[in-house]
C-alpha positions, 0 to 999 in steps of 0.5 A, a space after each residue: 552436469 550441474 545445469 541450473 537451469 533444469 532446477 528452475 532457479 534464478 540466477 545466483 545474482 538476483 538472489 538475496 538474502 537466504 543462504 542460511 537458511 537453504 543450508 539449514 534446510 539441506 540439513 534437514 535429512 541429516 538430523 544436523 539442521 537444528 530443526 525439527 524433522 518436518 518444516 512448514 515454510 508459511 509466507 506471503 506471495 513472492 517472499 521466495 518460498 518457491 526459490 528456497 524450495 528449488 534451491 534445496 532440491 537442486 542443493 540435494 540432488 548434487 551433494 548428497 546420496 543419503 535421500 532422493 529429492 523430490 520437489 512437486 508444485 500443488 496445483 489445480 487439475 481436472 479431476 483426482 485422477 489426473 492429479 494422481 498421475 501427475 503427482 505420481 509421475 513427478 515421484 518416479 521420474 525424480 526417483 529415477 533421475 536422482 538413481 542414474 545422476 541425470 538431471 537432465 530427466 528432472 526436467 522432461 517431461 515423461 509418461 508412465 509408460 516412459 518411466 517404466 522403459 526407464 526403469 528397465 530391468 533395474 533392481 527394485 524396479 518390478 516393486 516400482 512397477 507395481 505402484 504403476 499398475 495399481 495406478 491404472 487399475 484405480 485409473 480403469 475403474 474410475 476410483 479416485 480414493 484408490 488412485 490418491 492414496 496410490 499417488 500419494 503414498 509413493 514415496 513411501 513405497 520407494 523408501 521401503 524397496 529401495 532403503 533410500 528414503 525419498 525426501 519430499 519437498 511440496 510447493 503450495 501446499 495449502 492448494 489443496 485447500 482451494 483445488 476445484 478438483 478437490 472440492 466437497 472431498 474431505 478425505 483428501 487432504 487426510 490421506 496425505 497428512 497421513 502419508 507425510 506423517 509416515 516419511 521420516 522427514 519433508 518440507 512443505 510451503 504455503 501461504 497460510 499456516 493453517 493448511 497444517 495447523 492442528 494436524 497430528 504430524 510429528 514435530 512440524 516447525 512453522 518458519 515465516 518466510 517475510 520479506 528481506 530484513 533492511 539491511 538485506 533489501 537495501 544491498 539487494 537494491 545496490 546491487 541490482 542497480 549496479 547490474 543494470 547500469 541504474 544510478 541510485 542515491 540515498 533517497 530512492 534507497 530508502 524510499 524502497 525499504 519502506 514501500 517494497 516490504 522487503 520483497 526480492 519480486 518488487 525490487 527486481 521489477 523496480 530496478 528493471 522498470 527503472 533501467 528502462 525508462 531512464 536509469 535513474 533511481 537517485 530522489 524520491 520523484 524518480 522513485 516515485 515515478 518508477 513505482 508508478 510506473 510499475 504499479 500502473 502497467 509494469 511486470 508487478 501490475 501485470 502479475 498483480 492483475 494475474 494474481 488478484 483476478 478482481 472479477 467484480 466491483 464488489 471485490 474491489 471496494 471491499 478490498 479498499 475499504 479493507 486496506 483503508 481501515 488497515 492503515 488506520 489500524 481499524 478492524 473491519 467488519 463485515 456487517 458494515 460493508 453491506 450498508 457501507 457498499 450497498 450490497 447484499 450480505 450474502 454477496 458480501 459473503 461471497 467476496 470475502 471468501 473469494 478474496 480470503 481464498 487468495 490471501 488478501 484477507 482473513 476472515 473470523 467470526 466477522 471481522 475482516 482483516 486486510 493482508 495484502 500489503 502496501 504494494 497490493 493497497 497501492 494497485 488496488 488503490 490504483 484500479 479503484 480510481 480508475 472503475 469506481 470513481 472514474 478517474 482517467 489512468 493518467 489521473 490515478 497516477 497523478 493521485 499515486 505519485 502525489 500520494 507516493 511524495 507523501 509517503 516521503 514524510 515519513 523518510 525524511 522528516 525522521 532525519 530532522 531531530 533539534 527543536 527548533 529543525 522539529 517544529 519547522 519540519 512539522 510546519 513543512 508537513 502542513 504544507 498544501 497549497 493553502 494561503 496564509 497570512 504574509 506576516 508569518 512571512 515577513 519579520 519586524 525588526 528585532 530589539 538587537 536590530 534596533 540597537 545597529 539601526 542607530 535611531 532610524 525610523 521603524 518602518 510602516 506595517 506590512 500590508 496583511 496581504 496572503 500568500 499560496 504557500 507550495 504543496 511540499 512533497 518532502 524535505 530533507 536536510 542540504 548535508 547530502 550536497 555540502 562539505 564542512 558548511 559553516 552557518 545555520 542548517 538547511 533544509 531542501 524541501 520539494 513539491 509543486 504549485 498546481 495540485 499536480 505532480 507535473 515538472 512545470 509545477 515543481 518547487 524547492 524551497 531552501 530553508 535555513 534555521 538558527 536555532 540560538 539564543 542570538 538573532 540572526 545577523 548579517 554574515 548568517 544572511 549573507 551565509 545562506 544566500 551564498 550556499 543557496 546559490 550554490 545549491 540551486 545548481 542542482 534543481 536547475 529549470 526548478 521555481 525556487 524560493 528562500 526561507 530563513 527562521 531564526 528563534 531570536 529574530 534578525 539583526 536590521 542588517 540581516 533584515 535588510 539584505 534578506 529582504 533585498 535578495 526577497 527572502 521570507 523571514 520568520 521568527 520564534 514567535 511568527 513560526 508558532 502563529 503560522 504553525 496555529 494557522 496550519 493546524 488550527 484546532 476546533 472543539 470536536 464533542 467537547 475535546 479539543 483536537 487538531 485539524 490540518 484539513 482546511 483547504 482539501 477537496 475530497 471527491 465521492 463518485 456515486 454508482 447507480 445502485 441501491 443505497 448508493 447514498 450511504 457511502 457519500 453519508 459515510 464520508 460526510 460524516 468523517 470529514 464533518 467530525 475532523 472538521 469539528 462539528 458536534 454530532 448534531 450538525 453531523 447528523 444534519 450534514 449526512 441527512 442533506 448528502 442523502 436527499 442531495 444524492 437520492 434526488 439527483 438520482 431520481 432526476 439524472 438524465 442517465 438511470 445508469 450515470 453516476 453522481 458526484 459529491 466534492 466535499 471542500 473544507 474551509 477554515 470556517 465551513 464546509 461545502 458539497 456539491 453535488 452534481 448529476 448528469 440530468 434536469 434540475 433538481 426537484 423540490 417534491 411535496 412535504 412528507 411526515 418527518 420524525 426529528 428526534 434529539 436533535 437528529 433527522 431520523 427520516 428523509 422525504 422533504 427533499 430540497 425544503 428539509 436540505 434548506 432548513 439543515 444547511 446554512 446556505 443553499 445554492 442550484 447550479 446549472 451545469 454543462 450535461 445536468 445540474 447540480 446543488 451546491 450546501 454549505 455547513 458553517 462552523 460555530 453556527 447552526 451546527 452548535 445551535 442544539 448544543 446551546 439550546 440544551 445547555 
């Protein structure tokens, strides 16, 4: 009777990418397997160790009679006592099961009184028996020591009787670590390394190698269990939506091998989520909108929630600064989220270890270390939009998804590869909603198109009017859509107009480049409006707009035909202005570095705690020195945000209420707002201050000292409370020390 079922496993079409490995693993008992005697499957929470555990133990139960297998999953327990029962239990009703060739019994449950009734008048069973009874006299006198080491040496008594080694196969091993049941009871763990190191050969699984790192068991190999290679992941995503009726296209494909790590869990739920609410996994918007989904309220978030169990805000914001500093390859440490967060290092401390406990984090000697992954960095993103800043569930989506499109760049922008398609694709990245000049736009006729304009007057100048260019989500090259197109190479980029990811926002520009020491002409003009026609077949109910590039410019005919049919037209020389438009770069302490920040708005939603003040300062400070400011305006900049947020924390209608600061970054200038839920801001009487090398290094002047280290300062009346408006200017006071010095 060969019923998986019994054995827990999932089906064999919804399981990928491990069938070599399970056949190393099935070897193991036989010497054949090319491993050690012992292996330690260490990976991360849904990489598949349970399935690859199950499937051998279910693999050795029906095709080998050279061992007993017996698999048991760790878990928590009321006390030692009730785990050694249960352990035991497991150990001799599998013993059983494997002896009679009945799976069936693998999979009921049984007492020890049962088992024993089973066993009957057996050969070996009165040995058996005693392992029983010693069982309940520890269980009689409440000896917990004698009850665990009964249980856990069983295996070996079996062995030993019944001159067939049992062959142990132990799930969350590292359990042991974390059991609230095994809690200030440092033998326990030693007992069984001990009796694993008596059995010839076993595999045990867990999430940290250091559940039996530096112990004396003979010849253990580690194997990592990550996530599915590309290749893997991308036929488990095929086929999985080929199973469930869903339609996927290239795009989306690719999208889940950079977001899903690989992980079967998250390609299954995407496919499912993805069957359920339309079937269509075919662009990186449905990817984007599926992932949401999952993410936002689907299985992965309800298994997340299950998983990460974030019983506070402390937890929470640890966790995404944690994940934050990770993207950037920056270490934490933990010093730094007591000030950062304004909590108490010893509760610091304590969500540290909490959240270490669940494999979120490593902590060592004070650096803290994110290792969660980027689907656990988008919920808790998610949920940290939603508790801490106060947005709506429908605008942390809104943020995700945006977010998600981002993320597209990097896909895409690796398919664009000649110089010319290079600097365009990077122009196409700085793409966010910010108005440029329309010169980049609209190009002067070219020295070839003077020569076919046959003596006719140039016309006047345009008008240095501006223009909102789209904020592009990701692009990529129109091949997908044509066969054997002559002409220059298009790109489809895609985004929105409004700041939102909404379908009544949504663009596409078309855009075409020549990259040729000659211009463009008129059969290249004509070229691109005729496959661009075709190709706007496949964004219909989409605002659409057309874009030419050519590094030698147009011919006049060219010029004329693109300007009628209102097509923007950029040559070499304009693309590199619009490129230094975009990406203006701004002396930052003495070194030139780029910054493509100009126009973005960043929101700060402050709790009512203690120290509140210092998260805003903090991000005041980063955007500050993006920006370009030297560490004089800097200091001046987060010195304002403090007495800003401390006095409408003073005056705030609501003790409890939250104050708002919204940093927007302009070409010239940077502007907070700071708002509250209560009366005006108040302008308290001067105290000492103490300015030292051009920094303020105490606060207290309130509103006088925010006049005197901003340069314009404006109060605003607001619906519910009030709110200050400062505004930095770039070039001025915050070089002024700068100048003075030299």
């Amino acid at each position: 009777m060969n019923n998986a079922g019994l054995f827990s496993i999932c089906s064999d079409n919804l399981f990928f990418g491990r069938a070599a490995l399970i056949e190393r693993l099935f070897a193991l008992p036989s010497k054949e397997s090319g491993l050690s005697n012992a292996v330690y499957l260490c990976g991360g929470r849904w990489t598949g160790k349970t399935e690859i555990l199950r499937r051998v133990h279910k693999k050795l139960f029906f095709e080998q009679t050279a061992v007993t297998p017996v698999y048991y999953q760790f878990k928590d327990y009321p006390d030692t006592i009730a785990f050694a029962e249960d352990y035991l239990k497991e150990i001799l009703k599998q013993f059983v099961a494997f002896r009679r060739r009945s799976p069936d019994l693998v999979a009921t449950p049984l007492t020890l009184a049962g088992i024993e009734k089973l066993l009957g008048a057996e050969k070996d069973a009165e040995k058996i028996r005693e392992v029983i009874s010693r069982h309940r006299l520890a269980q009689k006198y409440n000896d917990k020591n004698a009850a665990f080491q009964n249980a856990v040496r069983a295996h070996l008594s079996i062995s030993s009787n019944t001159n067939m080694p049992v062959f142990l196969l132990l799930d969350d091993f590292d359990y042991l670590d974390r059991a609230v049941c095994f809690a200030g009871q440092s033998g326990i763990k030693r007992e069984l390394l001990d009796a694993l190191n008596a059995a010839p050969s076993f595999i045990v699984a867990g999430r940290e190698k250091g559940a039996l790192e530096g112990s004396i068991i003979n010849s253990i190999e580690f194997l990592p269990i990550t996530g599915l290679d590309e290749d893997v992941s991308s036929a488990a995503f095929v086929e999985l939506c080929a199973q469930n009726g869903v339609e996927c296209g290239a795009e989306a494909l690719s999208a889940a091998g950079q977001k899903l790590e690989g992980c079967p869990f998250y390609i299954k739920n995407l496919v499912t989520s993805a069957k359920r609410t339309g079937g269509r996994l075919l662009s990186l918007k449905d990817f984007a909108r599926v992932y949401a989904d999952e993410i936002t309220g689907g299985n992965t978030a309800e298994a997340l929630r299950s998983y990460i169990k974030l019983d506070s805000l402390g937890s929470l914001k640890i966790l995404k600064e944690c994940a934050e500093n990770s993207a950037k390859k920056i270490t934490s440490n933990a010093g730094e989220f007591a000030d950062l967060l304004a909590f108490e290092e010893t509760e610091v401390n304590q969500n540290i270890k909490a959240l270490s406990a669940i494999g979120l984090t490593e902590a060592t000697l004070g650096a803290v270390k994110y290792t969660g992954g980027g689907v656990v960095a988008d919920f808790i993103g998610y949920a940290y939009d939603i508790y801490v800043k106060g947005l709506s569930t429908g605008e942390a989506r809104t943020v995700l998804i945006n977010g998600l499109l981002r993320h597209g760049f990097e896909v895409r922008y690796s398919k664009i590869r000649s110089r010319l398609k290079e600097e365009v694709a990077g122009v196409l990245t700085g793409f966010d909603g910010q108005k440029v000049s329309k010169r980049f736009l609209r190009i002067s006729v070219s020295l070839a198109g003077l020569e076919e304009r046959e003596g006719a007057p140039l016309t006047a100048p345009e008008k240095d009017t501006e223009i909102t260019l789209p904020q592009i989500s990701g692009f990529y090259t129109a091949e997908r859509f044509e066969y054997s197109e002559a002409g220059p190479e298009i790109i489809i980029a895609e985004g929105f107009e409004d700041g939102r990811y909404e379908t009544a926002g949504s663009i596409v520009w078309f855009v075409a480049i020549k990259d040729a020491t000659a211009p463009v002409n008129g059969e290249d003009a004509e070229n691109f409006l005729r496959r661009v026609s075709i190709l706007k077949e496949n964004f219909q109910g989409k605002k659409t707009d057309r874009w030419i590039i050519g590094r030698e410019g147009f011919t006049a005919v060219a010029r004329k035909i693109l300007e009628n049919a209102g097509v923007f037209t950029t040559d070499g020389a304009r693309l590199n202005g619009l490129k230094e438009s975009l990406f203006k770069t701004h002396d930052k302490d003495g070194v030139s570095v780029p910054y493509s920040g100009f126009g973005k708005e960043f929101e700060v939603a402050l709790p009512s705690l203690p120290r509140a003040e210092l998260v805003a300062a903090k991000a005041a400070d980063e955007i500050a020195a993006g920006m370009g400011f030297n560490e004089d305006a800097r200091g001046a900049i987060k010195t304002a945000v403090i007495e800003a947020c401390i006095n409408s924390f003073e005056h705030g209608r609501f003790k409890t209420g939250k104050v708002s600061v919204k940093f927007t970054s302009e070409k010239d200038r940077l502007i907070i707002h700071v708002r509250n839920g209560g009366a005006d801001f108040s302008v308290p009487a001067p105290q000492a201050r103490n300015i030292s090398d051009g920094l303020i290094k105490r606060r207290g002047w309130g509103l006088e000292l925010i006049k005197g280290l901003m340069d314009e300062v404006r109060f605003e009346k607001l619906s519910g409370g009030a709110g200050i408006e400062m505004v930095k200017l770039l070039g001025k006071k915050g070089e002024a020390s700068d100048a003075k010095q030299a």
